[in-house]
mmCIF file of the N, C-alpha and C atoms, coordinates in Angstrom:
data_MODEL
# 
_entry.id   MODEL 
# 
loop_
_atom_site.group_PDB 
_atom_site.id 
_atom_site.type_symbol 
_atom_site.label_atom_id 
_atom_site.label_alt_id 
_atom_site.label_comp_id 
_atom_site.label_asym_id 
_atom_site.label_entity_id 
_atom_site.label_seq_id 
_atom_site.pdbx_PDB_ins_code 
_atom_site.Cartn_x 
_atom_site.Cartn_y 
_atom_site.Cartn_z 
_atom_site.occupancy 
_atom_site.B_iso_or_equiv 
_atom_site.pdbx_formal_charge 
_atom_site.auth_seq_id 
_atom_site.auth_comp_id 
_atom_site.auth_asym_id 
_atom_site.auth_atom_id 
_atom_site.pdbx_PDB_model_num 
ATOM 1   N N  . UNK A 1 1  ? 0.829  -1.189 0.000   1.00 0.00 ? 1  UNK A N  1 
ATOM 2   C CA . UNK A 1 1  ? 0.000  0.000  0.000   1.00 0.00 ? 1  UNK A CA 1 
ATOM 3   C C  . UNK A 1 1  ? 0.868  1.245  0.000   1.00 0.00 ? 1  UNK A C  1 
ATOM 4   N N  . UNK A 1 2  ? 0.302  2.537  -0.620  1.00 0.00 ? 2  UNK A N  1 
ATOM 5   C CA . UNK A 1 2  ? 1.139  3.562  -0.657  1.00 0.00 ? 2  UNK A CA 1 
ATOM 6   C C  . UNK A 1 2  ? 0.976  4.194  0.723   1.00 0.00 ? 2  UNK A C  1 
ATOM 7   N N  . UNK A 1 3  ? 2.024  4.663  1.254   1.00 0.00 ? 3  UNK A N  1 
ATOM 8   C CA . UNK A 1 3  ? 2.244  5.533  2.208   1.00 0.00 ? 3  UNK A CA 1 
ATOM 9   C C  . UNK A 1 3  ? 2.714  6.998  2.126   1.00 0.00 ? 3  UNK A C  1 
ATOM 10  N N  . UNK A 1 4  ? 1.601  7.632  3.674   1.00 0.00 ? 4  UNK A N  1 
ATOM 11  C CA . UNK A 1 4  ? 2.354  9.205  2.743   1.00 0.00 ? 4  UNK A CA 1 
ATOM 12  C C  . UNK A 1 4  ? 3.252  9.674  3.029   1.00 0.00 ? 4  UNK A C  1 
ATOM 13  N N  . UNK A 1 5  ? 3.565  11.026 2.541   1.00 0.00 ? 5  UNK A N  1 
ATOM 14  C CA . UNK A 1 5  ? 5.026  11.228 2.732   1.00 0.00 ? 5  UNK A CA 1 
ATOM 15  C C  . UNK A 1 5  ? 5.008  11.881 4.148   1.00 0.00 ? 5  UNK A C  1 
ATOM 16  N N  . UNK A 1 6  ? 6.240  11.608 4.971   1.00 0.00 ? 6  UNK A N  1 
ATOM 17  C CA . UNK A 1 6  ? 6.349  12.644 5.962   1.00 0.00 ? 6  UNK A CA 1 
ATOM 18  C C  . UNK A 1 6  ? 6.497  14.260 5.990   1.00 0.00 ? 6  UNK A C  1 
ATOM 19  N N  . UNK A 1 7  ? 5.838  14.961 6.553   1.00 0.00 ? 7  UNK A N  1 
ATOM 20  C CA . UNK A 1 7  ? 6.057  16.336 6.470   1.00 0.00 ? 7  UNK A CA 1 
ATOM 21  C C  . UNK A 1 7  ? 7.616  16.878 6.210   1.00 0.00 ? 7  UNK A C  1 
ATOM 22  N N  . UNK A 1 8  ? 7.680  17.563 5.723   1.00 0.00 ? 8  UNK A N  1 
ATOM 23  C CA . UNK A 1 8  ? 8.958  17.966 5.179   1.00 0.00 ? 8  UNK A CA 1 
ATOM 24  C C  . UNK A 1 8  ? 9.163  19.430 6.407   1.00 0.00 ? 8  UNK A C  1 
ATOM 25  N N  . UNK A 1 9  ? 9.935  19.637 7.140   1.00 0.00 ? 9  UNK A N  1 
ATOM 26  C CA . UNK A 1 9  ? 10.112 20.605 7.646   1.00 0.00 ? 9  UNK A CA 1 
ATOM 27  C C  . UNK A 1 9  ? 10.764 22.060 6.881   1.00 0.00 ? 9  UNK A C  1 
ATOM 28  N N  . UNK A 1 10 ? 9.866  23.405 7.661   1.00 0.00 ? 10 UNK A N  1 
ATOM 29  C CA . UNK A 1 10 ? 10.409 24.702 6.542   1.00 0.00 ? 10 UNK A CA 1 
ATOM 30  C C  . UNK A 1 10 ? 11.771 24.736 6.980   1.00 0.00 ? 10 UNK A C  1 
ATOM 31  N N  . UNK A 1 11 ? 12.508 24.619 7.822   1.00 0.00 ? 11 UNK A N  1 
ATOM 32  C CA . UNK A 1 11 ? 14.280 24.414 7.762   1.00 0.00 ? 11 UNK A CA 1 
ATOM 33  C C  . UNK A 1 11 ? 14.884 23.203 7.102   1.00 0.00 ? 11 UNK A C  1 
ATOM 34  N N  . UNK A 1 12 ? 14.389 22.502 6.740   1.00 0.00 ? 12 UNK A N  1 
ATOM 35  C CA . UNK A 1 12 ? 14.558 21.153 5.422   1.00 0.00 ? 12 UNK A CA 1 
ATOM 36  C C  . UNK A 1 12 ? 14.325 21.786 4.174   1.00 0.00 ? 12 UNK A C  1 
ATOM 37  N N  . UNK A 1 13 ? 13.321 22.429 4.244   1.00 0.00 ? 13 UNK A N  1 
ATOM 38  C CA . UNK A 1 13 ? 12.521 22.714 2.768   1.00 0.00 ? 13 UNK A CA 1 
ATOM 39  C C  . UNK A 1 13 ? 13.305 23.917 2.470   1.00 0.00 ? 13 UNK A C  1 
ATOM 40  N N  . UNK A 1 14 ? 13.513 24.796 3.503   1.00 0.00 ? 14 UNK A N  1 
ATOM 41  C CA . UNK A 1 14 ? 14.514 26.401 2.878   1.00 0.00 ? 14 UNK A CA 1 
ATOM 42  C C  . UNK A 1 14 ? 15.834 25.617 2.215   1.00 0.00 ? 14 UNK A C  1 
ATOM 43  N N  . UNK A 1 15 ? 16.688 24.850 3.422   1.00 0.00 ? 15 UNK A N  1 
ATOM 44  C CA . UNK A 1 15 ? 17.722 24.637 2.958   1.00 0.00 ? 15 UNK A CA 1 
ATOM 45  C C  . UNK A 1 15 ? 17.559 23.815 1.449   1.00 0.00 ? 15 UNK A C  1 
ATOM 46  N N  . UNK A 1 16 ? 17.069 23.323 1.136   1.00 0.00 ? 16 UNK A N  1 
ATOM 47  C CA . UNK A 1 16 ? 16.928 22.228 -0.268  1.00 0.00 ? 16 UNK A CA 1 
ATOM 48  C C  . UNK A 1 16 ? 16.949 23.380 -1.277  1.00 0.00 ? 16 UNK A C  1 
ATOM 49  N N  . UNK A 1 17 ? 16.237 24.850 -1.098  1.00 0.00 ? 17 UNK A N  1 
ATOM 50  C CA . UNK A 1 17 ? 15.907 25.560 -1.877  1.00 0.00 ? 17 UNK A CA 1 
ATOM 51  C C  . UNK A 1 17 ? 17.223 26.837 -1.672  1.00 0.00 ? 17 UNK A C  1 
ATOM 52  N N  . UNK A 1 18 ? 17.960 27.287 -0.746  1.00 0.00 ? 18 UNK A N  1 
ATOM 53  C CA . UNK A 1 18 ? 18.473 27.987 -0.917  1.00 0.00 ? 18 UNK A CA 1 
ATOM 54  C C  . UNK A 1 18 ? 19.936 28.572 -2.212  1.00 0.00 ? 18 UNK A C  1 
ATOM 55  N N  . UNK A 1 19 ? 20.313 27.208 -2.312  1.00 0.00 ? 19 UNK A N  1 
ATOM 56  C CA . UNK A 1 19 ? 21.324 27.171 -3.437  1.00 0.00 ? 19 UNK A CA 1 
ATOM 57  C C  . UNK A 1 19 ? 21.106 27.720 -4.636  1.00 0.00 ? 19 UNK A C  1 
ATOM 58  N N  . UNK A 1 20 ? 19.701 27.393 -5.099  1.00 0.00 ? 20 UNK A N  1 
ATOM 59  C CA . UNK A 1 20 ? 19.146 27.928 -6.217  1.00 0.00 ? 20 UNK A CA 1 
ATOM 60  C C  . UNK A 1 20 ? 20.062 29.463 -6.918  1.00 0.00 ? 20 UNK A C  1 
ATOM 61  N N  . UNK A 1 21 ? 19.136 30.104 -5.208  1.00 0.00 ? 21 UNK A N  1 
ATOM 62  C CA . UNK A 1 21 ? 19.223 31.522 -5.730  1.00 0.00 ? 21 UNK A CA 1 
ATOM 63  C C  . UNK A 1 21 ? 20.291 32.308 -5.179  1.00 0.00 ? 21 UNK A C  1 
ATOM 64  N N  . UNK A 1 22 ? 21.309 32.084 -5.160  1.00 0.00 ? 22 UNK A N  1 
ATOM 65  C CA . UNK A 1 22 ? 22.795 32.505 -4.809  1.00 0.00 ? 22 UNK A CA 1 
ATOM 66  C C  . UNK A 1 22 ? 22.535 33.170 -5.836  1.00 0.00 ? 22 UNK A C  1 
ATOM 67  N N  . UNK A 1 23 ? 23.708 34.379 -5.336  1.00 0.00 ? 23 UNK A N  1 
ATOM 68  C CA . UNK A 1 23 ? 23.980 35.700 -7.090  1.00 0.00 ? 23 UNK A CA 1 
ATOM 69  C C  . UNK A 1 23 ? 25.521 35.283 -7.213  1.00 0.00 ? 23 UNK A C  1 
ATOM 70  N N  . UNK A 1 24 ? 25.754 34.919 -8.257  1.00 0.00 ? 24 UNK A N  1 
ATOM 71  C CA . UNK A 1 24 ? 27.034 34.910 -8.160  1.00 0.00 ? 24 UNK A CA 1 
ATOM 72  C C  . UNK A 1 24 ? 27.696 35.878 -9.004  1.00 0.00 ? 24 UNK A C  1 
ATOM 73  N N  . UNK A 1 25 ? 29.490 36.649 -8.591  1.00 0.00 ? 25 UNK A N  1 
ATOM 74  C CA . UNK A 1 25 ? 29.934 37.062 -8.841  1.00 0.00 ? 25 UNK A CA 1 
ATOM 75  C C  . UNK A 1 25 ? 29.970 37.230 -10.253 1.00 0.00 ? 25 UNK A C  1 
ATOM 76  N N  . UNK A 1 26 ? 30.165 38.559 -11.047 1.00 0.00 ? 26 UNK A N  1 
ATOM 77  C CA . UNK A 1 26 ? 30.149 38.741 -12.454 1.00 0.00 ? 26 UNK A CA 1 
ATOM 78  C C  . UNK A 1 26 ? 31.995 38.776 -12.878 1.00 0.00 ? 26 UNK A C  1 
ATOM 79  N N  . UNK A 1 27 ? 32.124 37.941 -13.870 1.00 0.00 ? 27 UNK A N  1 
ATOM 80  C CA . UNK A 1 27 ? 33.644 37.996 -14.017 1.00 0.00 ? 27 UNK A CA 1 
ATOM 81  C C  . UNK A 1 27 ? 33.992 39.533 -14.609 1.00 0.00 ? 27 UNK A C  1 
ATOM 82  N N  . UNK A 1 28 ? 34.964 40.134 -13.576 1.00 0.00 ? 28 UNK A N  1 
ATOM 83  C CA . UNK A 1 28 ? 35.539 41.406 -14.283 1.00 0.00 ? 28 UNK A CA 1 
ATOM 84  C C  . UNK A 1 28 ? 36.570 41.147 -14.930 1.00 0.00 ? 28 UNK A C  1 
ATOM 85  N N  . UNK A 1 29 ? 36.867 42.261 -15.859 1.00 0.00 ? 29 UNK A N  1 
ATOM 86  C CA . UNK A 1 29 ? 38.702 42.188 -16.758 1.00 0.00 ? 29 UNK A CA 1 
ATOM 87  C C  . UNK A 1 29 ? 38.633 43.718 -16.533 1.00 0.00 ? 29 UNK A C  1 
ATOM 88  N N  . UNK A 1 30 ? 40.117 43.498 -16.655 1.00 0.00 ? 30 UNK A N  1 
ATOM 89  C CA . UNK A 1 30 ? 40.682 44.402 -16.391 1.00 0.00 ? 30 UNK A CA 1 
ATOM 90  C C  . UNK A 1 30 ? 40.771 46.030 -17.623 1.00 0.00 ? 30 UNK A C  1 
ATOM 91  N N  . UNK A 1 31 ? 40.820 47.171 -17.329 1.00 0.00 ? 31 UNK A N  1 
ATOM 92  C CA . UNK A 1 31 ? 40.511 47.793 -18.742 1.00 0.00 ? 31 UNK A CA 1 
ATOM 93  C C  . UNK A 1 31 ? 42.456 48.310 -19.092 1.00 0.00 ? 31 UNK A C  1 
ATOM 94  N N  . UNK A 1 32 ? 42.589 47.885 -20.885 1.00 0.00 ? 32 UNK A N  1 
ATOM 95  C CA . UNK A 1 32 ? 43.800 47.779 -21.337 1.00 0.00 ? 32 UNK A CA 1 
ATOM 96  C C  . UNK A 1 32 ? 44.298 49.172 -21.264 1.00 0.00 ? 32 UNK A C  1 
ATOM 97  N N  . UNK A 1 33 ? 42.750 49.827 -21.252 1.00 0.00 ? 33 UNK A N  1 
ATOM 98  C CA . UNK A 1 33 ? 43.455 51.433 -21.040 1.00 0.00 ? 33 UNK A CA 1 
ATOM 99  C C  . UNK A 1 33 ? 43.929 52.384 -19.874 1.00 0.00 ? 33 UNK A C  1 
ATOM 100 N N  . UNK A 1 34 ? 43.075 52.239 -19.170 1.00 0.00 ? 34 UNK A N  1 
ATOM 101 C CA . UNK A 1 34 ? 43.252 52.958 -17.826 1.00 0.00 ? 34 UNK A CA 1 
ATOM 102 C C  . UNK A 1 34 ? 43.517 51.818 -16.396 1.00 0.00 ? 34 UNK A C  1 
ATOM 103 N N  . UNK A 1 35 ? 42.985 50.707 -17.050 1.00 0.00 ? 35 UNK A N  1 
ATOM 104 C CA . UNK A 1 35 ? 43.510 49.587 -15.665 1.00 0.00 ? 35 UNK A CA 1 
ATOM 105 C C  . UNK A 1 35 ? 42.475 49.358 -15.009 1.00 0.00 ? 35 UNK A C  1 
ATOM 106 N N  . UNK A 1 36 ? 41.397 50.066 -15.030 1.00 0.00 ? 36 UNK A N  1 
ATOM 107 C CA . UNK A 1 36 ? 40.303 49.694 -14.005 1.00 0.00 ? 36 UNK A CA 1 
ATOM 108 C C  . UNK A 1 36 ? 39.559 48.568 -14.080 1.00 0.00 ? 36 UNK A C  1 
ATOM 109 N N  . UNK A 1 37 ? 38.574 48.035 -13.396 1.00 0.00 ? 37 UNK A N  1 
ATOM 110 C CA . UNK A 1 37 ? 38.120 47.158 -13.373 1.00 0.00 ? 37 UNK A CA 1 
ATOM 111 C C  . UNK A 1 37 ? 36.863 46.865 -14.498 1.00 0.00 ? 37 UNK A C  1 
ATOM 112 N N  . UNK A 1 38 ? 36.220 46.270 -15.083 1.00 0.00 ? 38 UNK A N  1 
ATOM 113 C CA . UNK A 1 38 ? 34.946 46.671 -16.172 1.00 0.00 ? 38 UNK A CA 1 
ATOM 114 C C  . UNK A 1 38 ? 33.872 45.183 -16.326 1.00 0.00 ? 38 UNK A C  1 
ATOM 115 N N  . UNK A 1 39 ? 32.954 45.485 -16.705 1.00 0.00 ? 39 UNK A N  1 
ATOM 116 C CA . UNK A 1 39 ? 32.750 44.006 -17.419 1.00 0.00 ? 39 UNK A CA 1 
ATOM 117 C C  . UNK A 1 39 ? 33.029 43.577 -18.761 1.00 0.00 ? 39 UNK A C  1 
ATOM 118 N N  . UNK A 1 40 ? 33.073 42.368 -19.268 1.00 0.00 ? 40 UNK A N  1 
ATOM 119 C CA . UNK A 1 40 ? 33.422 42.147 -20.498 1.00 0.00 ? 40 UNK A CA 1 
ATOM 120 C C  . UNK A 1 40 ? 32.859 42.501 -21.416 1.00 0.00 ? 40 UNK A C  1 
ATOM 121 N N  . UNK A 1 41 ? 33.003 42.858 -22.679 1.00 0.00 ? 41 UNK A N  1 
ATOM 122 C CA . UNK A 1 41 ? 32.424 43.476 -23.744 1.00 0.00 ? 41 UNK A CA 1 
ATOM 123 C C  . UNK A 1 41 ? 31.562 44.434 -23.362 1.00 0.00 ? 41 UNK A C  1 
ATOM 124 N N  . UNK A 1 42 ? 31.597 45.384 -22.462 1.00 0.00 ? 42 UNK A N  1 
ATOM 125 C CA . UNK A 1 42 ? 31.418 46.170 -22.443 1.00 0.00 ? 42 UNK A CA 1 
ATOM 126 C C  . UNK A 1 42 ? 32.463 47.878 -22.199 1.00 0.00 ? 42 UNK A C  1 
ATOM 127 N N  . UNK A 1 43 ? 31.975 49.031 -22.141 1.00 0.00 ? 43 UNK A N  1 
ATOM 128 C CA . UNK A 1 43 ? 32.826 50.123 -22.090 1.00 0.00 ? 43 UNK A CA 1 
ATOM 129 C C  . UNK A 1 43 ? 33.164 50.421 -20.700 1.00 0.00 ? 43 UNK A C  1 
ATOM 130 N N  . UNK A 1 44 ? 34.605 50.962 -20.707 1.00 0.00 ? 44 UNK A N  1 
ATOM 131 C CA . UNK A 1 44 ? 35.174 50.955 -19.401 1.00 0.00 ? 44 UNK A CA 1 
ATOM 132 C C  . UNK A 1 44 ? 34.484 52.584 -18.916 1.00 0.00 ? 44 UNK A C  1 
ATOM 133 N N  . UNK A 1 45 ? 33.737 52.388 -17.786 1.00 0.00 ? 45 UNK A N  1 
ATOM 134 C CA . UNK A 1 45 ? 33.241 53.545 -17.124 1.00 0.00 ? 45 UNK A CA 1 
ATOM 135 C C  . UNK A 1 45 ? 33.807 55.221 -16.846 1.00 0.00 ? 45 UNK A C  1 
ATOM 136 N N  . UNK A 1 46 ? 35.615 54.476 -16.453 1.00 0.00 ? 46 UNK A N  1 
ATOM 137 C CA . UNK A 1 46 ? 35.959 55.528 -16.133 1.00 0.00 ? 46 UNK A CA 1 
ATOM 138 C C  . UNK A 1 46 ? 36.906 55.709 -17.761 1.00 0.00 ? 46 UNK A C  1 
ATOM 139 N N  . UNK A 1 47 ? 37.243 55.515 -18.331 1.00 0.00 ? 47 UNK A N  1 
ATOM 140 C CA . UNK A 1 47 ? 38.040 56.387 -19.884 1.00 0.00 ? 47 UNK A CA 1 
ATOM 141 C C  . UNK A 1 47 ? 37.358 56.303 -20.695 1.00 0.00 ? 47 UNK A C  1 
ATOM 142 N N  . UNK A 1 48 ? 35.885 56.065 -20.698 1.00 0.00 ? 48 UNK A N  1 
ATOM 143 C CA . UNK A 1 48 ? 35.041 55.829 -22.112 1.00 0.00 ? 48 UNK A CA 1 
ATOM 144 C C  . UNK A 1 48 ? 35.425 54.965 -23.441 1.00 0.00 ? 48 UNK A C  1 
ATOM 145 N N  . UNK A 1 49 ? 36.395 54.554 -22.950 1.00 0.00 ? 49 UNK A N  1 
ATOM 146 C CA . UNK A 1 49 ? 37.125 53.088 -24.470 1.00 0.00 ? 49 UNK A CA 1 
ATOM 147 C C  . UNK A 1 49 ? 36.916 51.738 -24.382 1.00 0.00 ? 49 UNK A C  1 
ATOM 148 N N  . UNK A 1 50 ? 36.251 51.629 -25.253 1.00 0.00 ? 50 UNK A N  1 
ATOM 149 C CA . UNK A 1 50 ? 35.909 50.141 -25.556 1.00 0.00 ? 50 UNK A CA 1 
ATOM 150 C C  . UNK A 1 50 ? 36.367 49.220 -27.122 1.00 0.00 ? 50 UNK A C  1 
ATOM 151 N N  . UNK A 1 51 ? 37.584 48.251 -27.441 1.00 0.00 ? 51 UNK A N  1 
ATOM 152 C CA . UNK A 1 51 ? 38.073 48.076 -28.420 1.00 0.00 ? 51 UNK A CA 1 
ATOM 153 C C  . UNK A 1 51 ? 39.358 49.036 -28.829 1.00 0.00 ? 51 UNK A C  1 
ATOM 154 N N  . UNK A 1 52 ? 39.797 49.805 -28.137 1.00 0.00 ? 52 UNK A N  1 
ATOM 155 C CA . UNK A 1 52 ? 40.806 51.024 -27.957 1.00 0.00 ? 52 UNK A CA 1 
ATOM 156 C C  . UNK A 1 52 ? 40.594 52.116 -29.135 1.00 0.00 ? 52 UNK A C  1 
ATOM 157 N N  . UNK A 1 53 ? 39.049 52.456 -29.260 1.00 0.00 ? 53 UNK A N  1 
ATOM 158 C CA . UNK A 1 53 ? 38.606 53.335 -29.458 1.00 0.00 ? 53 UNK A CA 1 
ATOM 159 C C  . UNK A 1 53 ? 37.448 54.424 -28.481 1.00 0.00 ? 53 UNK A C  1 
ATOM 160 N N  . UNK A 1 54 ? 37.473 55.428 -28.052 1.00 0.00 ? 54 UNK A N  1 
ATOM 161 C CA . UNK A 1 54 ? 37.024 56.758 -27.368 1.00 0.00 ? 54 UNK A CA 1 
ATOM 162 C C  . UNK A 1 54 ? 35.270 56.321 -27.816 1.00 0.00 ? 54 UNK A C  1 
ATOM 163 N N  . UNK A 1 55 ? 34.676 55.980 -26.847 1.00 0.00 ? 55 UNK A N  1 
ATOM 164 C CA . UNK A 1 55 ? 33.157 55.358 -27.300 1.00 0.00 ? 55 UNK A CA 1 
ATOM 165 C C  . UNK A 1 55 ? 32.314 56.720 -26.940 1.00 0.00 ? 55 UNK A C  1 
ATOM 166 N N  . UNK A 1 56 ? 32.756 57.191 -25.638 1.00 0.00 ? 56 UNK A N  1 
ATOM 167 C CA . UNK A 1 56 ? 32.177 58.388 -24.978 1.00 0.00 ? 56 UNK A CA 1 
ATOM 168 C C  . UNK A 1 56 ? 33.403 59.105 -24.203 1.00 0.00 ? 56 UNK A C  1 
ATOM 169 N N  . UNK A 1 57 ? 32.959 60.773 -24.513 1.00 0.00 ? 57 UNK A N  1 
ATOM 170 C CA . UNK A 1 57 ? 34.272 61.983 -23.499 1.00 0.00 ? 57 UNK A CA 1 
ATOM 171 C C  . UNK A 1 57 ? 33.550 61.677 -22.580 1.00 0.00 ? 57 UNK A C  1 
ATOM 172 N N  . UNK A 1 58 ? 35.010 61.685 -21.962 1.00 0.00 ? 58 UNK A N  1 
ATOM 173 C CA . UNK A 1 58 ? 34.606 62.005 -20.505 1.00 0.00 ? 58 UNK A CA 1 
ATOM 174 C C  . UNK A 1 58 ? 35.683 62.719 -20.116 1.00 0.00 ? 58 UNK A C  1 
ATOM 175 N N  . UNK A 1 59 ? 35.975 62.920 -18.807 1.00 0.00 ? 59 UNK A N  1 
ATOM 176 C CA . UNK A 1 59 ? 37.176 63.929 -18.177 1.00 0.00 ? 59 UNK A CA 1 
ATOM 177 C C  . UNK A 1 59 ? 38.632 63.142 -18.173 1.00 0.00 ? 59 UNK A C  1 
ATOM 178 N N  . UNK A 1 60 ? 38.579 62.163 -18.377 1.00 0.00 ? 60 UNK A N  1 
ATOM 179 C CA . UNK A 1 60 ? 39.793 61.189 -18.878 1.00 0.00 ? 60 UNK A CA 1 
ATOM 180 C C  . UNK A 1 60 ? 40.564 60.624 -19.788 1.00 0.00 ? 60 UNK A C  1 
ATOM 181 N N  . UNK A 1 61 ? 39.658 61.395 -20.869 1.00 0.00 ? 61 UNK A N  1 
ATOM 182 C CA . UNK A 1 61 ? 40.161 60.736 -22.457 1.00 0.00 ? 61 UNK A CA 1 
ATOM 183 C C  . UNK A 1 61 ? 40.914 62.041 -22.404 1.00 0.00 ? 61 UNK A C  1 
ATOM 184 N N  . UNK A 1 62 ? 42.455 61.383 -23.020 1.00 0.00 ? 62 UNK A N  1 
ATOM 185 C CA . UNK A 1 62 ? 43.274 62.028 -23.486 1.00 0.00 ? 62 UNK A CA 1 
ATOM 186 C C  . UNK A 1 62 ? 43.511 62.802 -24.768 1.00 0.00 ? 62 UNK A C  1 
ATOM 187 N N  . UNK A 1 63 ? 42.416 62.178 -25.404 1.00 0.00 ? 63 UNK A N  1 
ATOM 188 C CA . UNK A 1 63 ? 42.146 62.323 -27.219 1.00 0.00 ? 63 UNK A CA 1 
ATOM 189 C C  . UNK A 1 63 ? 42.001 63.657 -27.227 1.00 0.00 ? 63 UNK A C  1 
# 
């Protein structure tokens, strides 16, 4: 005969579920121009260069 299941406790049931939704870290690189930190394929915040071309002035482009 089928039997039912035992109650699952909410400190059983969180932990089973918490792993899910971890954020995990976004890989940064480094920018070739000014050194700072950026995400990939995207434009470096602080010198406006992305591909080692001037995407946007800012107070740091030397151009």
């Amino acid at each position: 005969m089928a039997v039912p299941k035992g109650k699952t406790s909410k400190a059983r049931r969180d932990t089973r579920r918490n792993s899910h939704w971890k954020i995990s870290l976004p890989g940064l690189v480094t920018c070739p121009k000014c050194g700072a930190a950026r995400l990939p394929h995207r434009m470096c915040k602080s010198c406006g260069y992305y591909n080692d071309r001037a995407v946007v002035k800012t107070e740091n482009n030397n151009d």
